[in-house]
Structure formats: C-alpha cells, structure tokens
N, CA, C and O of each residue as an XYZ file, in Angstrom:
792
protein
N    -121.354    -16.964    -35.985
C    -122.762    -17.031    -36.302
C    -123.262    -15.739    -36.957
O    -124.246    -15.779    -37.694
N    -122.651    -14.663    -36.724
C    -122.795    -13.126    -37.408
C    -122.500    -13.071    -38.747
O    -122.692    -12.030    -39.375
N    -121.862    -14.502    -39.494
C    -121.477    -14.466    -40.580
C    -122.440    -15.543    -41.248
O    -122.378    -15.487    -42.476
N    -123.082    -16.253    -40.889
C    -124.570    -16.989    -40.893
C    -125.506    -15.731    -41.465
O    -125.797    -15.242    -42.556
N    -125.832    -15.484    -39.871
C    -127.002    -14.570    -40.598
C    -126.966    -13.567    -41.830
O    -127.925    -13.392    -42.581
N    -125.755    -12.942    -41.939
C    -125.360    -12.131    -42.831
C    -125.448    -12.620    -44.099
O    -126.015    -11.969    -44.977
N    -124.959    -13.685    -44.306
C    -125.302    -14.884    -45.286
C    -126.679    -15.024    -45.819
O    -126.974    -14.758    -46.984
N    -127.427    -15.411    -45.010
C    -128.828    -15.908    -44.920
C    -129.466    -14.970    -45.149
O    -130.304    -15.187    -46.024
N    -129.464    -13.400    -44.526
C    -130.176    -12.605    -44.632
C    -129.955    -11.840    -46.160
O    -130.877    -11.664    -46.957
N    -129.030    -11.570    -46.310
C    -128.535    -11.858    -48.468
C    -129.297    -12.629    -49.001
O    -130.452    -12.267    -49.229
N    -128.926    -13.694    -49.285
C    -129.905    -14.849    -49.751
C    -131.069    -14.311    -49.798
O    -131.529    -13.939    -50.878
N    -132.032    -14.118    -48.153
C    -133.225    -14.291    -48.411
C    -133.841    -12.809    -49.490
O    -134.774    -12.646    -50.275
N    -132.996    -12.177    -49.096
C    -132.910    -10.465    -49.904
C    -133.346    -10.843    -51.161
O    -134.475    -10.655    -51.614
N    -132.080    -11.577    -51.907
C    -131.900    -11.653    -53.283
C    -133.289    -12.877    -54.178
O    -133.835    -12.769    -55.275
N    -133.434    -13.989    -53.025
C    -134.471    -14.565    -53.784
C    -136.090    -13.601    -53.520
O    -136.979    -13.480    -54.363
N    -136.086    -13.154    -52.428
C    -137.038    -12.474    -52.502
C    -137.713    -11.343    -53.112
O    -138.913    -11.090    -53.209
N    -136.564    -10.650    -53.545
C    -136.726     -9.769    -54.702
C    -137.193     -9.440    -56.025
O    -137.858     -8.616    -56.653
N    -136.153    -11.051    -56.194
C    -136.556    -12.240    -57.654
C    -137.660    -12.236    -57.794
O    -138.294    -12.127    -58.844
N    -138.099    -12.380    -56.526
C    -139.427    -13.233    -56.864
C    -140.801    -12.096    -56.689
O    -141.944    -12.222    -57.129
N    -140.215    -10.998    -55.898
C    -141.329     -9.465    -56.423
C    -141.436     -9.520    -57.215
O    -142.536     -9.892    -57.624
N    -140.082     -9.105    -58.404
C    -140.132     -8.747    -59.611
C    -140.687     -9.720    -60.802
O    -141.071     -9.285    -61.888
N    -140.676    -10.802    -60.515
C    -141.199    -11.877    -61.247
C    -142.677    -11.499    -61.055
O    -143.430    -11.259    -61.998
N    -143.136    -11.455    -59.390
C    -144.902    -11.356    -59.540
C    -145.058    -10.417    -60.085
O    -145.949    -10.385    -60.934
N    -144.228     -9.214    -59.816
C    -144.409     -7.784    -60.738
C    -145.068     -7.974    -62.505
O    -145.934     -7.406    -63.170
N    -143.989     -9.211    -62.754
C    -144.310     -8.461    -64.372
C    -145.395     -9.628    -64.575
O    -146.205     -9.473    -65.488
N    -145.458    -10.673    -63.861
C    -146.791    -11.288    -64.333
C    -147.938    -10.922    -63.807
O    -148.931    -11.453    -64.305
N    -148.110    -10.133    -62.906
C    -149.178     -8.916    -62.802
C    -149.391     -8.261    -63.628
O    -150.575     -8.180    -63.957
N    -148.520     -7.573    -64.280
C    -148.286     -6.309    -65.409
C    -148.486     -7.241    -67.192
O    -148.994     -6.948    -68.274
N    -147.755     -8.422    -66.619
C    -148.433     -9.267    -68.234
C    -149.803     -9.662    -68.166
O    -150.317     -9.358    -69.242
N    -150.792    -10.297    -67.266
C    -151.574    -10.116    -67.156
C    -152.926     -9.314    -67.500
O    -153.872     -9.609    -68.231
N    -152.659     -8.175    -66.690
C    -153.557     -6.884    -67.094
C    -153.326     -6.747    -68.311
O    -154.187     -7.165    -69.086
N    -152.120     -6.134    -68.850
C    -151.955     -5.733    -70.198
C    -152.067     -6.287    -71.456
O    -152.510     -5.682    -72.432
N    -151.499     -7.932    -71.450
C    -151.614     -8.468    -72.451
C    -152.178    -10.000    -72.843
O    -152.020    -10.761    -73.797
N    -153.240    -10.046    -71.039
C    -153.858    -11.414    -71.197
C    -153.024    -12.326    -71.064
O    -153.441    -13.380    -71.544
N    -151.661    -12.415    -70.461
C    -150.838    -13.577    -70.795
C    -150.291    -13.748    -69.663
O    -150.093    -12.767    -68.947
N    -149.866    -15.247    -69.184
C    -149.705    -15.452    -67.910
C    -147.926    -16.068    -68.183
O    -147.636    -16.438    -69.320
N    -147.052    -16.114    -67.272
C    -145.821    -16.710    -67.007
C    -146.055    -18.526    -66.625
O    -145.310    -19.365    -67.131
N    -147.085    -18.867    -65.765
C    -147.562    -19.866    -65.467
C    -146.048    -20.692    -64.429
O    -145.004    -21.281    -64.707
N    -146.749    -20.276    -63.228
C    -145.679    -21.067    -62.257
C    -145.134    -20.042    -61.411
O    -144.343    -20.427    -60.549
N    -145.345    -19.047    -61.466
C    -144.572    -17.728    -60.288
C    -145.195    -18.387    -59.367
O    -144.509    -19.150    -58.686
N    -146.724    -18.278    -59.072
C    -147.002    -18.737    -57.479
C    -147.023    -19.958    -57.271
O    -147.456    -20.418    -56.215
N    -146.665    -20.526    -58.020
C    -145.753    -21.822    -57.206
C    -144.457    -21.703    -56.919
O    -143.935    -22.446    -56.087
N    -143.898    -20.929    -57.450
C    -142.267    -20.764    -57.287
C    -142.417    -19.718    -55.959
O    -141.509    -19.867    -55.141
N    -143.434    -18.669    -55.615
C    -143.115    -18.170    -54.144
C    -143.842    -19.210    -53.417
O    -143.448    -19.433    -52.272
N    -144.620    -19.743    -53.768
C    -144.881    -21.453    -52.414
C    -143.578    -21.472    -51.895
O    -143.292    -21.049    -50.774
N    -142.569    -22.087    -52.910
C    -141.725    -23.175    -52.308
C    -140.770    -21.991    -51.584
O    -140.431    -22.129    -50.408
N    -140.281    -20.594    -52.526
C    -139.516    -19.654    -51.725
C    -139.654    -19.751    -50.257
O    -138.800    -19.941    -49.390
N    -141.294    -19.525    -50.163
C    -141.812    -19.067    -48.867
C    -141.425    -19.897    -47.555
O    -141.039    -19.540    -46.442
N    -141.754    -21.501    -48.289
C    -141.403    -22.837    -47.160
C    -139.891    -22.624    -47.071
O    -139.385    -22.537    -45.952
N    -139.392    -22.565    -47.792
C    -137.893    -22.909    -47.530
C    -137.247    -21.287    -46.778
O    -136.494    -21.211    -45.807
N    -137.790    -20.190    -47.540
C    -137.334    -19.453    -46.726
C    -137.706    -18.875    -45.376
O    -137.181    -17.932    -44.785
N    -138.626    -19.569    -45.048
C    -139.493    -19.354    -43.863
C    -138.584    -20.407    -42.741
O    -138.150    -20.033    -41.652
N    -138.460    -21.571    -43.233
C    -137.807    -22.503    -42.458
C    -136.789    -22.075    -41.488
O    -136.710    -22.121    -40.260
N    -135.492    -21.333    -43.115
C    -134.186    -21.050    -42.857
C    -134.756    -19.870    -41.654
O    -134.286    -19.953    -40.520
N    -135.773    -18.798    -41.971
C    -135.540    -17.971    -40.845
C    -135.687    -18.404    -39.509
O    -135.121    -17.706    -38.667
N    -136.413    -19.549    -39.056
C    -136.169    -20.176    -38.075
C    -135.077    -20.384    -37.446
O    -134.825    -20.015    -36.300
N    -134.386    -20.986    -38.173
C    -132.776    -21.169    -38.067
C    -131.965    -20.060    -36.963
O    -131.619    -20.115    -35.783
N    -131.893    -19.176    -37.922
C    -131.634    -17.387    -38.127
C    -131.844    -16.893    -36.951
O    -131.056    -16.614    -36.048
N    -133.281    -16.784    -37.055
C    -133.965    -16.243    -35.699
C    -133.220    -16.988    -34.607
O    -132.629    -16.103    -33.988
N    -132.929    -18.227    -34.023
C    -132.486    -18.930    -33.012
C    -131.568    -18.541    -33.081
O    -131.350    -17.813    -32.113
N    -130.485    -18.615    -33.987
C    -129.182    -17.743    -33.858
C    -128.442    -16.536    -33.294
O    -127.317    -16.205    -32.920
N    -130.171    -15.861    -33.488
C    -129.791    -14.532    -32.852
C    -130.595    -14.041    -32.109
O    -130.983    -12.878    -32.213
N    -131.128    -15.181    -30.884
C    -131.761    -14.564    -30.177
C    -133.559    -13.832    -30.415
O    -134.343    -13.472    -29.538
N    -133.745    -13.820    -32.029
C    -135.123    -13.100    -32.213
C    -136.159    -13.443    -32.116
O    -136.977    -12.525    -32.174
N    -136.758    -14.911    -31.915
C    -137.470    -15.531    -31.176
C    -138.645    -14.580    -30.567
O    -138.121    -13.466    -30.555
N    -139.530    -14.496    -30.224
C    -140.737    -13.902    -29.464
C    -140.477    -14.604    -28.495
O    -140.268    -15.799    -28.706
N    -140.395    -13.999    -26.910
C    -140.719    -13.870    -25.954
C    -141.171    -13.392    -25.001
O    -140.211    -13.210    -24.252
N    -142.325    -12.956    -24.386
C    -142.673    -12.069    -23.445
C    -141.969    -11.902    -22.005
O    -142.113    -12.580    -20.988
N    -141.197    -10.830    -22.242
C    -140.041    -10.392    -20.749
C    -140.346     -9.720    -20.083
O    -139.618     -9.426    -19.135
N    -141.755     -9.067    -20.285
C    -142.164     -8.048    -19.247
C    -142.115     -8.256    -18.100
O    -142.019     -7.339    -17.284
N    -142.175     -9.625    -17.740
C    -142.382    -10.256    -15.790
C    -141.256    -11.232    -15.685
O    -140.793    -11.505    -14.577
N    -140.751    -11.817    -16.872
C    -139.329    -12.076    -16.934
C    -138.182    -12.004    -16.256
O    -137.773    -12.990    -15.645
N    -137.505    -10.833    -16.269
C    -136.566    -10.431    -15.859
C    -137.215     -9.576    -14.757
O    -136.586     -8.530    -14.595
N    -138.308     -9.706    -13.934
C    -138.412     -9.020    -12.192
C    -138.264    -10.683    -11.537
O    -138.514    -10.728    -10.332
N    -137.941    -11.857    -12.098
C    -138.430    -12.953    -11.266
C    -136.830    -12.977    -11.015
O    -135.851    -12.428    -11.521
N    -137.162    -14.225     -9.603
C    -135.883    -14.599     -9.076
C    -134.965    -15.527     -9.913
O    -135.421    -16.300    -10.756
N    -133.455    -15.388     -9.592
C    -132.661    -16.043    -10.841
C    -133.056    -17.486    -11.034
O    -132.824    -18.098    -12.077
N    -133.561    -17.917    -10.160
C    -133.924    -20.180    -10.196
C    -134.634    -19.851    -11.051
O    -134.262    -20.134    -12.190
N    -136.181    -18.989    -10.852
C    -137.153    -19.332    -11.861
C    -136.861    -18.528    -13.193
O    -137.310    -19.056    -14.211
N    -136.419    -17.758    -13.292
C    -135.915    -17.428    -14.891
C    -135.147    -18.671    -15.486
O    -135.462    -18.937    -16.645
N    -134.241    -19.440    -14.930
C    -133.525    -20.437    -15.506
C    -134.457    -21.506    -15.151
O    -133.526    -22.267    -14.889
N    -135.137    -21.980    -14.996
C    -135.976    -23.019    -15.090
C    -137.031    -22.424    -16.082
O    -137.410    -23.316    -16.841
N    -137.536    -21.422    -16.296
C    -137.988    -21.213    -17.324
C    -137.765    -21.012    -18.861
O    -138.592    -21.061    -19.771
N    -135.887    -20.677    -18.913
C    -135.178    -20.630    -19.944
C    -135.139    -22.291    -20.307
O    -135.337    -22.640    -21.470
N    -134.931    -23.076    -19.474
C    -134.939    -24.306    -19.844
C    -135.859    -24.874    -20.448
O    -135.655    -25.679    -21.357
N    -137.351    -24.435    -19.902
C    -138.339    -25.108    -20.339
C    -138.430    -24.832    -21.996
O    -138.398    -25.584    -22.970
N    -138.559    -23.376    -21.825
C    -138.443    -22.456    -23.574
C    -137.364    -23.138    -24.376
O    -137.759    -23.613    -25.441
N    -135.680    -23.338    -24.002
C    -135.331    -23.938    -24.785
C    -135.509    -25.287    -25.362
O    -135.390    -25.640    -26.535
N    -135.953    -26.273    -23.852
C    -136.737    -27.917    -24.702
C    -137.520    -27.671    -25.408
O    -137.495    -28.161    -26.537
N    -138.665    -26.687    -24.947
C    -140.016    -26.844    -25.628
C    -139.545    -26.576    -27.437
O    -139.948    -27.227    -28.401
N    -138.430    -25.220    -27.428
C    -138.077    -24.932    -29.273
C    -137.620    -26.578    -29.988
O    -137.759    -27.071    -31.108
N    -137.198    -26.923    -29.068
C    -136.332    -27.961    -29.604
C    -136.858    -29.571    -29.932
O    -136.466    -30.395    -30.758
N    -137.850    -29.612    -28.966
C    -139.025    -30.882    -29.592
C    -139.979    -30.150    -30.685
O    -140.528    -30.898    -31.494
N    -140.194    -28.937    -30.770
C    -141.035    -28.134    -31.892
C    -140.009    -28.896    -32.835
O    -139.988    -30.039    -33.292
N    -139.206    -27.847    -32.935
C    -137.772    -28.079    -34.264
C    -137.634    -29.363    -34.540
O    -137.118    -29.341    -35.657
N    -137.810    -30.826    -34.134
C    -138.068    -32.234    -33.988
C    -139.168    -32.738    -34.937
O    -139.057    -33.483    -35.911
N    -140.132    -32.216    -34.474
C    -141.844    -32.434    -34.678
C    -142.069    -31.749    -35.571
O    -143.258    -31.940    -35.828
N    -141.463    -30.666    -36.595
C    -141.349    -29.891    -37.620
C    -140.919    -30.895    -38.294
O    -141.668    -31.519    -39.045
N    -139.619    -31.206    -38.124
C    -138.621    -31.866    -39.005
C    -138.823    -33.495    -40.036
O    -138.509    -33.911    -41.152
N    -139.665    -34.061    -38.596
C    -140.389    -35.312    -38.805
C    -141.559    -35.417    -39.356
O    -141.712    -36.447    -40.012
N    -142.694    -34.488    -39.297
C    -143.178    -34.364    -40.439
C    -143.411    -34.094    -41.718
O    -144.168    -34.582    -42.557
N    -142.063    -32.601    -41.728
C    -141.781    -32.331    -43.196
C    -141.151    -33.984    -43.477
O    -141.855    -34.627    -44.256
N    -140.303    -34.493    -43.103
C    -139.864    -36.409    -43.387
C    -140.886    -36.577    -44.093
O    -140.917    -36.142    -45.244
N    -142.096    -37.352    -43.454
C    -143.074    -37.758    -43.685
C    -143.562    -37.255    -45.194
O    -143.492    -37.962    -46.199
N    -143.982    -36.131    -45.159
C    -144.219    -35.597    -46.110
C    -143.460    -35.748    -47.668
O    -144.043    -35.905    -48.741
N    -142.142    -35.659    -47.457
C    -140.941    -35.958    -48.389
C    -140.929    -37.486    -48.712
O    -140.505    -37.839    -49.812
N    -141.374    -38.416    -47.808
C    -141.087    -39.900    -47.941
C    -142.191    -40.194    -48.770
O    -141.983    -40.911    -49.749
N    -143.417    -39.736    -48.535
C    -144.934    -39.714    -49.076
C    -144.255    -39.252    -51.323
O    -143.982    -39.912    -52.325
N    -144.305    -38.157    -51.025
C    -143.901    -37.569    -52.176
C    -142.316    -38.962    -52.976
O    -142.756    -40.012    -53.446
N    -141.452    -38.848    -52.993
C    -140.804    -39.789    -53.273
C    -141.508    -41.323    -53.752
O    -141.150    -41.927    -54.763
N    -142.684    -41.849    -52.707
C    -142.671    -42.962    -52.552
C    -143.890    -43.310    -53.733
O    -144.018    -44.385    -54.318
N    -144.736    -42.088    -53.905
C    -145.744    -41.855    -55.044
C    -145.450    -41.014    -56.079
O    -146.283    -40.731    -56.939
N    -144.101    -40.501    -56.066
C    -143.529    -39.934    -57.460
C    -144.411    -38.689    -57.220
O    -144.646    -38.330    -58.373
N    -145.044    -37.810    -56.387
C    -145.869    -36.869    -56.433
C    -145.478    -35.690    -57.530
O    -144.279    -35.466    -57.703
N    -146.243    -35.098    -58.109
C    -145.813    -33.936    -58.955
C    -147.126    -32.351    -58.438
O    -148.320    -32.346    -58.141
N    -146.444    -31.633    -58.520
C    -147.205    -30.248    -58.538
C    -148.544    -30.229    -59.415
O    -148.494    -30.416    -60.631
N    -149.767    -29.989    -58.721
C    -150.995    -29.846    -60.024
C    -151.019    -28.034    -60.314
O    -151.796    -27.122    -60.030
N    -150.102    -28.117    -60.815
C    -149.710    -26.696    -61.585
C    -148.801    -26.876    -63.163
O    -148.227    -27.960    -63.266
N    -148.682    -26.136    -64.071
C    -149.058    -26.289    -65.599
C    -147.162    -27.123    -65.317
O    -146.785    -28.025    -66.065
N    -146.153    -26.521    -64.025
C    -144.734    -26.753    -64.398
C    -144.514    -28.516    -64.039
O    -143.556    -29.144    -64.490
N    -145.496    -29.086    -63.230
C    -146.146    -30.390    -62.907
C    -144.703    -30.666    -62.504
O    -143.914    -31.298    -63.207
N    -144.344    -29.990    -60.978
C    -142.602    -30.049    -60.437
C    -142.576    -30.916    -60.024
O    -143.613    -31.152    -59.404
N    -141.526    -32.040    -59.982
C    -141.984    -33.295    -58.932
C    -141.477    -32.972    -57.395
O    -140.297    -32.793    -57.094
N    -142.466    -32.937    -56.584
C    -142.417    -32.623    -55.484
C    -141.042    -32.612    -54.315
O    -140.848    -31.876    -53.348
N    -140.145    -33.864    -54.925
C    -139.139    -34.312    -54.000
C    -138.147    -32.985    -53.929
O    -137.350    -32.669    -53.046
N    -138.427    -32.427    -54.978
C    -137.009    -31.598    -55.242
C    -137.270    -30.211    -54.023
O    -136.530    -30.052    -53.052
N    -138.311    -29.431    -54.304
C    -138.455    -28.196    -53.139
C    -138.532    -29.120    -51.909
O    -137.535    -29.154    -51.187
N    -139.457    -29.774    -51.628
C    -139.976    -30.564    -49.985
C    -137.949    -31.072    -49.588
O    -137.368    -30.913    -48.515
N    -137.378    -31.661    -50.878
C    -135.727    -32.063    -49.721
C    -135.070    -30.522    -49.718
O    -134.169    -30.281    -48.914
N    -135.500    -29.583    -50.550
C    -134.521    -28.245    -49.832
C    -135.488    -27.955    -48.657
O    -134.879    -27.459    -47.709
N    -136.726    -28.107    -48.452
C    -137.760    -27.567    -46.983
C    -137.003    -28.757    -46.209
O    -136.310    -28.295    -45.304
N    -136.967    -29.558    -46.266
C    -136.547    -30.509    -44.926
C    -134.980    -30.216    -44.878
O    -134.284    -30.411    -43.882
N    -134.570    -29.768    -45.977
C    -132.669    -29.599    -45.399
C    -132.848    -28.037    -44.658
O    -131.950    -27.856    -43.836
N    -133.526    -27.219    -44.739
C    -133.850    -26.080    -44.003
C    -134.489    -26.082    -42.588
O    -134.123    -25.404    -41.629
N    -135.584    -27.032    -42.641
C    -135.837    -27.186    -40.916
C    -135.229    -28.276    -40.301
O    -135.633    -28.676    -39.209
N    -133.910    -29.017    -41.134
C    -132.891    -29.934    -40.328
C    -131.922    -29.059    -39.545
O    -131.517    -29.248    -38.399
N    -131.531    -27.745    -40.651
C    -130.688    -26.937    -39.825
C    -131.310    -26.072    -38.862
O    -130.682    -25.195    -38.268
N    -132.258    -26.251    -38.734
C    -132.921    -25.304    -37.781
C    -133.441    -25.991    -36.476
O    -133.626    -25.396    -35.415
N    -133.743    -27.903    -36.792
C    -133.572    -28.366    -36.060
C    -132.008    -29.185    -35.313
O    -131.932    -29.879    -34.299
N    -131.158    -28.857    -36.063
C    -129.473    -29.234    -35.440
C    -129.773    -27.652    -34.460
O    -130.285    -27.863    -33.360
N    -129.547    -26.469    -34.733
C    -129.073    -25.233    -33.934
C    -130.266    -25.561    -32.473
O    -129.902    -25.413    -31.307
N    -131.174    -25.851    -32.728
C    -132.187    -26.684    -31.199
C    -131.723    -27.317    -30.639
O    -131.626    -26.990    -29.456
N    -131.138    -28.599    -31.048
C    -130.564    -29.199    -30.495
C    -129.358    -28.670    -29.875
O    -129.126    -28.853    -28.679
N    -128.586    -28.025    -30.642
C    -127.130    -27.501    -29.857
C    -127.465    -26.798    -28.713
O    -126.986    -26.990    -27.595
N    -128.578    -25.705    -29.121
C    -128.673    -25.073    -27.473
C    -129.613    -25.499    -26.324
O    -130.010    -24.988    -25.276
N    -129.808    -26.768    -27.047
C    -130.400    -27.871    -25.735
C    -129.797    -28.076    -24.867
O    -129.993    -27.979    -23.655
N    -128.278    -28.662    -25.999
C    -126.764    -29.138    -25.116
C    -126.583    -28.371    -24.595
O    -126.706    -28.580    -23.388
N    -126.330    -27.494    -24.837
C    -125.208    -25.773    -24.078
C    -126.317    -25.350    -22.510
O    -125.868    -24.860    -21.473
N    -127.577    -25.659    -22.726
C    -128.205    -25.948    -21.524
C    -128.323    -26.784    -20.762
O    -128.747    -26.554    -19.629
N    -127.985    -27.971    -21.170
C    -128.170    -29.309    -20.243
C    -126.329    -29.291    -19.434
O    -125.888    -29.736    -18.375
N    -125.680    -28.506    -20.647
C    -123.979    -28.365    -20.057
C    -123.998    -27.524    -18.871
O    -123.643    -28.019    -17.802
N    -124.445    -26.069    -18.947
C    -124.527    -25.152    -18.385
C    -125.139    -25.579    -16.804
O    -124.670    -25.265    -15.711
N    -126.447    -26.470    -17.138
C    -126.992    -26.975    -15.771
C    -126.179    -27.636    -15.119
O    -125.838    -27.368    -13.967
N    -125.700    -28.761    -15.919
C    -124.961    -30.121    -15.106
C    -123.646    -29.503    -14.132
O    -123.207    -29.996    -13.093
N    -123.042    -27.855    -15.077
C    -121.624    -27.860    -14.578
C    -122.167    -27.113    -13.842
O    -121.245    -26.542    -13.259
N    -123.821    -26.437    -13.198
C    -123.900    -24.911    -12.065
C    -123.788    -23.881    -12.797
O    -123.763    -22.749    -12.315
N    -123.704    -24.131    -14.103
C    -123.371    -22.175    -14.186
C    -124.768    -21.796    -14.180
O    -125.321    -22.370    -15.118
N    -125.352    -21.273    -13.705
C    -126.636    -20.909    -13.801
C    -126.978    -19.390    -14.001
O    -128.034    -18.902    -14.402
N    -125.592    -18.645    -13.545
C    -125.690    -17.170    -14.205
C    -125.634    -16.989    -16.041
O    -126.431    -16.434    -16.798
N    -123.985    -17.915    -16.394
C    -124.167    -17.781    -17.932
C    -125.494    -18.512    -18.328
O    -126.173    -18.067    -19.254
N    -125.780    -19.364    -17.797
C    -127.581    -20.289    -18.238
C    -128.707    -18.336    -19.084
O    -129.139    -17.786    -20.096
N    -128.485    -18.207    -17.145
C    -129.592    -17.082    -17.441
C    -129.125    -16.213    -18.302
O    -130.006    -15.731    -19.014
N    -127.955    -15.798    -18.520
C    -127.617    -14.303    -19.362
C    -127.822    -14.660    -20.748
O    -128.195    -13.826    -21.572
N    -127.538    -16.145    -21.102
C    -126.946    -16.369    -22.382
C    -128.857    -16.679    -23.540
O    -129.192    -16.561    -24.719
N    -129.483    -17.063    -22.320
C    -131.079    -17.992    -22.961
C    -132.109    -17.608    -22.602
O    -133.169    -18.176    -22.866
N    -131.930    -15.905    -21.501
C    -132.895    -15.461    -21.696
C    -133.382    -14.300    -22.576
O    -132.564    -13.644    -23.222
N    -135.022    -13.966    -22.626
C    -135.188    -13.409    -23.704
C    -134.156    -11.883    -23.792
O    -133.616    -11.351    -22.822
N    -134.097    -11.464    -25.068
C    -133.130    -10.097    -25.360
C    -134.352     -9.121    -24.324
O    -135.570     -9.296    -24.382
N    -133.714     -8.197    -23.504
C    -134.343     -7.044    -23.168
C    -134.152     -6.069    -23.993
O    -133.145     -6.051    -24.702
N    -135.088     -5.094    -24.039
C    -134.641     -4.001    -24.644
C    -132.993     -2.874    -23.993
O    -132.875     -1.796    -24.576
N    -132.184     -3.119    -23.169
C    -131.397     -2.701    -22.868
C    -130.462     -3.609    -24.191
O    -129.836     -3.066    -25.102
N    -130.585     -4.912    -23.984
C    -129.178     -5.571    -25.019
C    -129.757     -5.085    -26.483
O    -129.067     -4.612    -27.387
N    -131.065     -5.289    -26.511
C    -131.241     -4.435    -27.865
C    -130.677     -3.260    -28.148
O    -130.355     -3.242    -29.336
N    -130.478     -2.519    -27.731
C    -130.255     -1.207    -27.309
C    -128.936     -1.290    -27.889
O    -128.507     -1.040    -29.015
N    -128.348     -1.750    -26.709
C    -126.444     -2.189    -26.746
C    -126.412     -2.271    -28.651
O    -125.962     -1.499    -29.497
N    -127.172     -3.686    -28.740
C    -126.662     -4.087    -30.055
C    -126.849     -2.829    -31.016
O    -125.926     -2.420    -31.720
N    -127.750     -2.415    -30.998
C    -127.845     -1.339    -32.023
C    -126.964     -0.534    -31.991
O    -126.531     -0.187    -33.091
N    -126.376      0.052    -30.817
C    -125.120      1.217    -30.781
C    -124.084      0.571    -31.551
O    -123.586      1.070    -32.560
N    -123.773     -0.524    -31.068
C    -122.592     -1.245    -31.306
C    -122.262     -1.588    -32.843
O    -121.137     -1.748    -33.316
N    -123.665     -1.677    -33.608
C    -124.244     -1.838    -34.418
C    -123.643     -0.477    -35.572
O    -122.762     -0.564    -36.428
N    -124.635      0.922    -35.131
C    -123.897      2.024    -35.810
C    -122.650      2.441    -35.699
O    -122.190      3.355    -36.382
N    -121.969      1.761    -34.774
C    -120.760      2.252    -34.358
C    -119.800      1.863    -35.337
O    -118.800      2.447    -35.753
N    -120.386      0.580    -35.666
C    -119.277     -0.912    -36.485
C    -119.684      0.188    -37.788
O    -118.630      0.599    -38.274
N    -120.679      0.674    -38.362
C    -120.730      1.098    -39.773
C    -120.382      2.391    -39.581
O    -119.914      2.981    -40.554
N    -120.480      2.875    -38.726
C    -119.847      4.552    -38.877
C    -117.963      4.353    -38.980
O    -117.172      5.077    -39.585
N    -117.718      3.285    -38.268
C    -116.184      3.073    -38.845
C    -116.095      2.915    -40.469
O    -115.734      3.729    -41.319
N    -116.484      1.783    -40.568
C    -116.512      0.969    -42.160
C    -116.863      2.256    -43.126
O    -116.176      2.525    -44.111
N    -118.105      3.077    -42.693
C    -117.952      4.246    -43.463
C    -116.557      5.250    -43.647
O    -116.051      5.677    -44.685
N    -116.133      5.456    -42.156
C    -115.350      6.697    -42.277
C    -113.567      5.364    -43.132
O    -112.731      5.936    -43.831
N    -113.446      4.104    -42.898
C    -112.531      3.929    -43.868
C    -112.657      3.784    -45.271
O    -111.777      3.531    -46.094
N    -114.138      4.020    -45.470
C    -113.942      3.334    -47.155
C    -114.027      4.905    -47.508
O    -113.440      5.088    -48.574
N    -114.592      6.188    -46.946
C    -114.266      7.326    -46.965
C    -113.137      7.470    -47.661
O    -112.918      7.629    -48.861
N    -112.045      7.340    -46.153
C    -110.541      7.589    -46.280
C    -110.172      6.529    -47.554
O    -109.222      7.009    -48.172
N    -110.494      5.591    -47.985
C    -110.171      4.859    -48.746
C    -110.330      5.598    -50.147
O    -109.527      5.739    -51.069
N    -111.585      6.002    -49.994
C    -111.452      6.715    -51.573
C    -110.378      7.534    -52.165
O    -109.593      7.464    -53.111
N    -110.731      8.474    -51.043
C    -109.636      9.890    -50.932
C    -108.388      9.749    -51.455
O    -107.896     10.410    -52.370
N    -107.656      8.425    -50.533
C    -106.651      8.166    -50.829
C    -105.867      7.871    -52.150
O    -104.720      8.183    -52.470
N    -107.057      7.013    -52.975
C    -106.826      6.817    -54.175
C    -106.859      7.754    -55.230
O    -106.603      7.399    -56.380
C-alpha cells in the first residue's frame, strides 16, 4: 500500500502543478493581453473532484483520516474497539452513499447527453466516470477494512482490532517519521556512494 500512495501522491503532484501553471499563465494572459485560455477552471473543477476523491482513498490507506484521540486512547480496551468499529462502518456506508450518488449523477448525465455550460461544452460522462471510478476505489478500500474488522471481531482478536483501527497517536507518528528519515538518510548515503564510485 506504500507503493499506492507513493503513486497517487506523484500523480496528484504532477496534475496539480499542471494545473497552477496553466491558472498561472491565464492569469498573466489575462491582465496583460485581454485574452483568456477558456476552460482552465473547468479543467481544475474536474482535477479537484477526482483528485479529492482519490485522496480519500489515500488517506484510508494510511491511516490519515481525522480523528480525535485525545480521550481515545485513556479508555478501556472494549470501548476503544467498539468505537473503532463504529468509525470504521460509519467510513464505509459514507464511502457507499458517496459512491451512489456520484452513480446517480453519472446515470443522469449519460441518460440526457449532459454537456458543460462552459465555451469547451465537455460532455459530462467523461470527468463524472473518472469521479465515480475514484470514489469506487475509495469505496472498495471501506469496504475491505470493514471485512478485516468484522474478521478480527468474529476470530477475538481484539488487541490487533485495536492497534491496527485506531486513530494514529502522535507516538506512531513519531515512529513513522524516524523511520521515515532513516529510510532516506540511507537512500542518500547510497546514491552518495553511488556517485563516487562511478
């Protein structure tokens, strides 16, 4: 999954950039020479939905989710895992109820040929099926750690339950980050030695 986000978080880098530099110069064409590109802010609309979606995804992947742990982790182990449970159904009928209406929305568009009232007049189906293939995968990874909770309950593990679904403390934050500079202070000191060598 470290190779997901790494993925994803590229991606969102590279279209997002695109798409500064695009508002950049039709800002700068604008002012200067009265002249518009016509369609950038529709093209960060759809960036935004789709890449907003995928971070959903992302975020579940790795734990980044908002949760308030301040009273969290002082409660007894039953009610932390009955509360991890609740948090994970509750993401996971969200991720559902997301999914089924972006549907809706996509079936609507398709079924009336909808087009963009903007000068590029996009027909709608095309961004709305990459937004619904983005909160499908975001609603499959809900679902999986529905399962991995309903598994976890059925078989008793109720310690991995709690370690694995509750919110990050700042101690595993912590961890990750060391672990984190540690992994690039290697990768540095071989591509170092790597140069040298050559």
């Amino acid at each position: 999954m470290k190779r997901f986000e790494a993925v994803a978080a590229g991606a969102f880098g590279v279209v997002f950039l695109t798409l500064a530099v695009a508002v950049a110069i039709e800002t700068a064409m604008r002012k200067l020479f009265n002249v518009s590109l016509q369609g950038v802010d529709e093209l960060g609309g759809y960036c935004l939905a789709i890449g907003g979606a995928l971070a959903f995804a992302v975020a579940l992947q790795s734990r980044a989710h908002i949760r308030i742990d301040i009273v969290h982790e002082r409660l007894p182990r039953a009610l932390r895992v009955a509360l991890n449970v609740v948090a994970v159904a509750v993401l996971a009928l969200t991720a559902l109820a997301l999914l089924h209406m972006a549907w809706i929305a996509l079936s609507d568009s398709m079924l009336f040929q909808a087009t963009a009232q903007t000068p590029w007049a996009t027909p709608l189906r095309y961004p709305q099926a990459l937004w619904v293939g983005a909160l499908g995968l975001f609603a499959l990874f809900a679902l999986l750690q529905a399962i991995r909770v309903a598994a976890r309950l059925a078989t008793g593990k109720l310690a991995e339950l709690d370690r694995e679904f509750s919110p990050r403390g700042s101690k595993e934050e912590l961890q990750e980050e060391l672990k984190d500079i540690r992994l690039r202070g290697v990768a540095a000191v071989n591509a170092d030695a790597g140069v040298r060598s050559s």
